[in-house]
C-alpha positions in Angstrom: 41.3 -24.0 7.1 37.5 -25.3 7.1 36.0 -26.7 3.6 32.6 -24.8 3.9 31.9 -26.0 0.6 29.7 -28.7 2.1 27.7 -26.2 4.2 24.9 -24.4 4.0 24.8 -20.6 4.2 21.6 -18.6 5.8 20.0 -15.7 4.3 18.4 -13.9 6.8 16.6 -10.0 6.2 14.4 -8.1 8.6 10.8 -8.9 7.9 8.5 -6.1 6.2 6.1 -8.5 5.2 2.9 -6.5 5.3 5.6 -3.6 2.9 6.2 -5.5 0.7 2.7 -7.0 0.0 1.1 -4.0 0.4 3.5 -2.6 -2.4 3.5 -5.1 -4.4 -0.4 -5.2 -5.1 -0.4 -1.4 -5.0 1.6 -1.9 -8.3 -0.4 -4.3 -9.5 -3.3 -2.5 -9.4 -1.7 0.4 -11.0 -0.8 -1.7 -13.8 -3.7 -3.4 -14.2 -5.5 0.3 -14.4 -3.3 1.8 -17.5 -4.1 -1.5 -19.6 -0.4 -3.1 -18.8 -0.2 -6.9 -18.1 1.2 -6.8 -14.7 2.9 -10.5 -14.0 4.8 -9.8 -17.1 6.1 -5.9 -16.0 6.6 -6.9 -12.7 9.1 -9.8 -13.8 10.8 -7.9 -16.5 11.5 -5.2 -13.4 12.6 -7.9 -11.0 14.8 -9.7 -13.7 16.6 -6.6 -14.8 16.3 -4.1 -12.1 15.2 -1.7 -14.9 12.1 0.5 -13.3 11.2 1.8 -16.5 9.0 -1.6 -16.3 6.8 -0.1 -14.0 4.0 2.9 -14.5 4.1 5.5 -12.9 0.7 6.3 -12.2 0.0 6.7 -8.6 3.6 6.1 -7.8 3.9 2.8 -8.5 7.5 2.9 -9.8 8.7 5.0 -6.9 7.2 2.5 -4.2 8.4 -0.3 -6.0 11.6 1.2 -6.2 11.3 1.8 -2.2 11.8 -2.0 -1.5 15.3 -4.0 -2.7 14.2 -6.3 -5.7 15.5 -9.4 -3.3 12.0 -8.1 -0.4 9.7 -8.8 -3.2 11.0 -11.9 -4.5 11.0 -12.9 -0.9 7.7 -11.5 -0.7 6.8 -13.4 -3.6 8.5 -16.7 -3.1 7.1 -17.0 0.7 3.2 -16.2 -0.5 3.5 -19.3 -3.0 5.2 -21.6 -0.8 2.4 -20.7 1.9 -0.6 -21.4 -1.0 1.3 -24.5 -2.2 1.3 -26.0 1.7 -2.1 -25.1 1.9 -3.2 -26.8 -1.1 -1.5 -29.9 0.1 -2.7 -29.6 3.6 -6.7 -29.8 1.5 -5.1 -32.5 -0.4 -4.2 -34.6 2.2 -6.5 -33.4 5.0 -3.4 -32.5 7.3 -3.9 -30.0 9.7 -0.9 -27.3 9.3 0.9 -25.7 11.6 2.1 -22.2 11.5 
């Protein structure tokens, strides 16, 4: 038998990129409109999976809930990794490429 303890596993989805943006500052707006701080709602849906975290005005908890939780912390996770290189490709004067 193989020890694949050592080894590292791949996580690997189809990409809906432009989805899961799109839904994810659809929501925000939507928050944002009723009054709700929407960093804060958005994590307390993503932590707990609970959609009563989300309004919903203009069906923001029903496209939210359209998308697995794991596409919009991928969603998430990939924009900040992409503004963090580019701050360090300013920082350093690098040229980056995509």
């Amino acid at each position: 038998m193989t020890d694949k303890t050592n080894e590292t596993m791949y996580f690997r989805m189809p990409r809906e990129d432009s989805k899961a943006n799109e839904v994810l500052m659809n929501v925000y707006a939507s928050m944002r409109e009723r009054g709700y701080d929407p960093v804060n709602q958005i994590v307390g849906y993503l932590i707990s999976g609970d959609p009563t975290y989300i309004t919903s005005y203009n069906n923001a908890r029903y496209r939210i809930c359209s998308l697995e939780r794991d596409e919009l912390l991928e969603e998430l996770v990939r924009f900040y990794v992409r503004a963090q290189d580019a701050v360090l490709v300013e920082e350093n004067g690098n040229t980056r490429n995509d």
